[in-house]
DRENDO-1510 file (C-alpha; in Angstrom, 1 decimal, always signed):
<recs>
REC; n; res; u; v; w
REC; 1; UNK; -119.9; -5.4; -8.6 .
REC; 2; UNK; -122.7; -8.2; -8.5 .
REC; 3; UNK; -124.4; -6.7; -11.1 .
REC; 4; UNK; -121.7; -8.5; -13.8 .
REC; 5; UNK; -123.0; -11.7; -12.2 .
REC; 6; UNK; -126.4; -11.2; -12.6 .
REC; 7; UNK; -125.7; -9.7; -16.4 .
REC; 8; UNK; -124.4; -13.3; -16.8 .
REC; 9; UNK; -127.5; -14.8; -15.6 .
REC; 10; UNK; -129.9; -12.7; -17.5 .
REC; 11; UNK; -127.5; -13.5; -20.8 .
REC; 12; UNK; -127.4; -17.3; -20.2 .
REC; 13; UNK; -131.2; -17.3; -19.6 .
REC; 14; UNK; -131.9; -15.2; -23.2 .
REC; 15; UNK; -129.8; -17.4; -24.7 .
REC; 16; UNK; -131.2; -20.6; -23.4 .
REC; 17; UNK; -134.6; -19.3; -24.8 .
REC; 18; UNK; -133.9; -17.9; -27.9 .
REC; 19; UNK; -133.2; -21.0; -29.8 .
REC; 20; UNK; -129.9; -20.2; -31.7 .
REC; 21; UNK; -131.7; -17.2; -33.0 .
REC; 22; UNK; -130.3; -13.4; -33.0 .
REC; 23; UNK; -131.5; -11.1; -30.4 .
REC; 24; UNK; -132.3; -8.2; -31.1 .
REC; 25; UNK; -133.7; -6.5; -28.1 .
REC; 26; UNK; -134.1; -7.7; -24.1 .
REC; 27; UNK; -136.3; -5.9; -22.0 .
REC; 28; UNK; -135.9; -5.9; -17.8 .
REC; 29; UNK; -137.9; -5.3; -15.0 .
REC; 30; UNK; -135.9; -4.4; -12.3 .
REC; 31; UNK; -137.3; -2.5; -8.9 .
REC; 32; UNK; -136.2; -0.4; -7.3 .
REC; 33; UNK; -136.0; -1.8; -4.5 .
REC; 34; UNK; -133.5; -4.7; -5.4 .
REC; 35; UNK; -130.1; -3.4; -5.2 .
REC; 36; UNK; -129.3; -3.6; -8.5 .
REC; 37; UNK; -127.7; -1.2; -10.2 .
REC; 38; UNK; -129.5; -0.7; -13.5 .
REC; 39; UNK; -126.5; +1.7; -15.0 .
REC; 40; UNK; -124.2; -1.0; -14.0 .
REC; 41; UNK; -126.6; -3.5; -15.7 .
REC; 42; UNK; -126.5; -1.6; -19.0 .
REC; 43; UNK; -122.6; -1.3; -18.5 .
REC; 44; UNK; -122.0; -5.2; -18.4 .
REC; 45; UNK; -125.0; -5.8; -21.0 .
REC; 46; UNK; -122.7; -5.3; -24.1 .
REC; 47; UNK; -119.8; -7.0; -22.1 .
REC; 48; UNK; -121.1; -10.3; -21.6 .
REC; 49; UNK; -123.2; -10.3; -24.9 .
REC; 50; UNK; -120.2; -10.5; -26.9 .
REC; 51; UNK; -120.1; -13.0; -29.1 .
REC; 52; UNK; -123.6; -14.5; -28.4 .
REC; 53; UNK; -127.0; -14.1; -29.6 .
REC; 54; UNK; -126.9; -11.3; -28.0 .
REC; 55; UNK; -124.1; -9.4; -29.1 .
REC; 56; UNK; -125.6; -6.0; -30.5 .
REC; 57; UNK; -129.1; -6.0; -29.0 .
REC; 58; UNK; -130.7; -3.4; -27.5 .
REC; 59; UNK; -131.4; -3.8; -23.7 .
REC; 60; UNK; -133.7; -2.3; -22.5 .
REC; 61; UNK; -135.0; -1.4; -18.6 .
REC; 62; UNK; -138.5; -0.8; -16.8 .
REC; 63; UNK; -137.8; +0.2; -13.2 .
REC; 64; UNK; -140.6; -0.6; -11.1 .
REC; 65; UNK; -141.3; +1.1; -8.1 .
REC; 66; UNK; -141.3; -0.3; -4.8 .
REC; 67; UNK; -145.1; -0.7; -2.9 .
REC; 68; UNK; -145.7; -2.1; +0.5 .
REC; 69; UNK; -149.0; -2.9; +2.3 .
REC; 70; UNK; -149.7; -2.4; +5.8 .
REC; 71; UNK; -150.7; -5.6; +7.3 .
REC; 72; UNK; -152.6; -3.9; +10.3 .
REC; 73; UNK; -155.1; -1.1; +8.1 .
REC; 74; UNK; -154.3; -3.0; +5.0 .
REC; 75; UNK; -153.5; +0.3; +2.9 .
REC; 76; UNK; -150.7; +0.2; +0.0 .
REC; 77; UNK; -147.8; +3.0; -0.4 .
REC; 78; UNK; -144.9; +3.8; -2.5 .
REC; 79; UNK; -142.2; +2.4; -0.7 .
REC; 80; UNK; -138.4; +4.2; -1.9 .
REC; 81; UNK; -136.7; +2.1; +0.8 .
REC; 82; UNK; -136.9; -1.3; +2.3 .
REC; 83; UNK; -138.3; +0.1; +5.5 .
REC; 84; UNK; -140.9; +2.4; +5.9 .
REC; 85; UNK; -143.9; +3.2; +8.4 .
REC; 86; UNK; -147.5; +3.4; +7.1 .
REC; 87; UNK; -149.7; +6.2; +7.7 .
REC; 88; UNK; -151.6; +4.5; +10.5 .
REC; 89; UNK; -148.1; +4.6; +11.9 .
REC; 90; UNK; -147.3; +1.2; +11.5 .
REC; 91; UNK; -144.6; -0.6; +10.8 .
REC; 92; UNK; -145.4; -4.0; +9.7 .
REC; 93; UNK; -145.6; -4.0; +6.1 .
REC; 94; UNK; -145.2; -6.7; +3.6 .
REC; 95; UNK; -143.4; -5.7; +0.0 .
REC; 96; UNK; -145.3; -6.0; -2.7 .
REC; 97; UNK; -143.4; -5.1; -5.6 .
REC; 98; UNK; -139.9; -3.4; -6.0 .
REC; 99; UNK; -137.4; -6.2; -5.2 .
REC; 100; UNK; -138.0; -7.7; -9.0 .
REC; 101; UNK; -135.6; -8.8; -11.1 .
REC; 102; UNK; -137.4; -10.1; -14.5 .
REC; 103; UNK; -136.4; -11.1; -18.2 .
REC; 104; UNK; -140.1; -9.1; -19.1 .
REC; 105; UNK; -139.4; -9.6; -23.4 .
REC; 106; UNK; -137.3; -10.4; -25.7 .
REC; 107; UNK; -137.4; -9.5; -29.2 .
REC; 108; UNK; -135.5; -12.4; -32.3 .
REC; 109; UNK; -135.2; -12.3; -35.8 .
</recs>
């Protein structure tokens, strides 16, 4: 599960920006495009805060959705995979949000 990893990383970069100073609430942008879990994310959240800043604050998580834009008609859709097809029938798209993975807030006492 990579998502324990990248619970650490999230953790380790609160921490680094809070100062010494309780946390009391982390909030995450994470599309939905990114392969990553958030369930698992929430799961491993209290794990790794244990004993940190962290330990007891409320995570919270914004999924975004994915969007793509057709680089031959130049129109925008919801994308709810990695590949997709415009409606021109096209397939070359560029992603222009969904594969996000973003420490958004945090909230200290």
């Amino acid at each position: 599960m990579h998502e324990m990893g990248i619970t650490q990383s999230v953790i380790a970069i609160v921490i680094e920006n809070a100062n010494s100073k309780k946390v009391i609430r982390v909030l995450l942008e994470i599309g939905k495009l990114s392969a990553i879990m958030p369930d698992a994310i929430r799961f491993c959240f209290d794990i790794c805060a244990k004993g940190t800043v962290l330990d007891g604050a409320k995570l919270e998580i914004l999924e975004i959705e994915g969007r793509a834009e057709c680089n031959d008609c130049g129109s925008q859709m919801v994308l709810t995979q990695l590949a997709g097809h415009c409606r021109c029938g096209s397939r070359n798209l560029t992603c222009i949000a969904g594969e996000e993975l973003n420490v958004k807030e945090m909230e200290i006492a």
